[in-house]
Each structure stands twice: as structure tokens, then as C-alpha cells.
N, C-alpha and C positions, 0 to 999 in steps of 0.2 A: 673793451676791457682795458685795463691798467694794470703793470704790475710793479711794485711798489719793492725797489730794494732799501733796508733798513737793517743800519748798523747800530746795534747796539751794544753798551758793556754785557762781557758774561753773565756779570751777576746780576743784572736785569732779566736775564731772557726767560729765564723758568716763567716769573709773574706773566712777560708778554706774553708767550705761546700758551702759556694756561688761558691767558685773559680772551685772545684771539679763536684760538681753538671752542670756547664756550659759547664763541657768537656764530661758530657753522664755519668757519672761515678753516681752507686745508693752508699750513706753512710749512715751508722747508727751512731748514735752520742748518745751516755751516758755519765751522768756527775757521774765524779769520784773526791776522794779525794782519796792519797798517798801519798809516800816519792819519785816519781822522781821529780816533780815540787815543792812538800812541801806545796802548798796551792789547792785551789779547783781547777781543771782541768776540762778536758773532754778527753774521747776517743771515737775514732773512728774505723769503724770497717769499712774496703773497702776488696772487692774482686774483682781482678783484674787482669787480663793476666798479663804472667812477664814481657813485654817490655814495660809496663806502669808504673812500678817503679821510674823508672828515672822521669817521666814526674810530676806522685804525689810528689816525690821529691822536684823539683824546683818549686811547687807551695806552699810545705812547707816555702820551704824557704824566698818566696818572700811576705809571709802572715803573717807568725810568726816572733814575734821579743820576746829579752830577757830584760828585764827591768835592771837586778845586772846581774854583770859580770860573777858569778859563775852556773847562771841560765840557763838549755838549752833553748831554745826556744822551742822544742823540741824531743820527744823521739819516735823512730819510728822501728818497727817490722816486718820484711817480714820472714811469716810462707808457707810452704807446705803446702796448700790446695786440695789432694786429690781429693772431688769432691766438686761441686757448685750449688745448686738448689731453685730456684726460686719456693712457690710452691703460 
């Protein structure tokens, strides 16, 4: 298992967890403030077999947009998850 933490702008997050949610996938979603986006964010927290990566990937991408050029749209984490339970 992997679990994939992923910051993104707030106003991204509706489209991603809609988008995510629609393929079976459960997310947790917390709002954060940091220094990778520099204004209010969110992250996300997905557990996910590894050959889903890619697929969270490309719907990062096709959800998140960067407003200033020097902005990620952006930032995303795939950890070793050991083990995974639902209780």
C-alpha cells in the first residue's frame, strides 16, 4: 500500500475529491495553511495500491491549475504504507 499526501489550493479541492471519490477511492481532506502553496490550502490524505498512483496523478493534473507562474498547482507525496485498516 502507498499513501499519497497531496497539497493542494482550496479551490482545487471540490473538482479533486469529486474526481477521486468517483473512481472508488475513500479521501480525507484537512485544511492546512504552509509555506508550499504560501496561502490557505488543503490536504489530502488517500491510501491507495501502488499502480494507482499514476492514475491519482493525472487527475491531479487535470483538476489543479496554478494561478502565478512560480505557483505549483500542486504538491504531492507517495509514502510506504506498511499496513492499512479500516476499522
Amino acid at each position: 500500500m502507498k499513501l499519497m499526501v497531496v497539497i493542494i489550493q482550496d479551490k482545487d479541492s471540490d473538482g479533486v475529491v469529486e474526481a477521486l471519490v468517483e473512481q472508488g477511492l475513500s479521501v480525507t481532506r484537512m485544511s492546512s495553511t504552509g509555506g508550499f502553496l504560501r496561502k490557505g490550502n488543503v490536504t489530502l490524505l488517500i491510501g491507495i495500491e501502488p499502480d494507482r498512483v499514476e492514475a491519482i496523478n493525472d487527475q491531479l493534473k487535470r483538476h489543479c491549475t496554478s494561478a502565478e507562474p512560480n505557483l505549483h498547482a500542486a504538491t504531492v507525496f507517495v509514502l510506504e504504507m506498511p499496513e492499512y485498516l479500516k476499522v
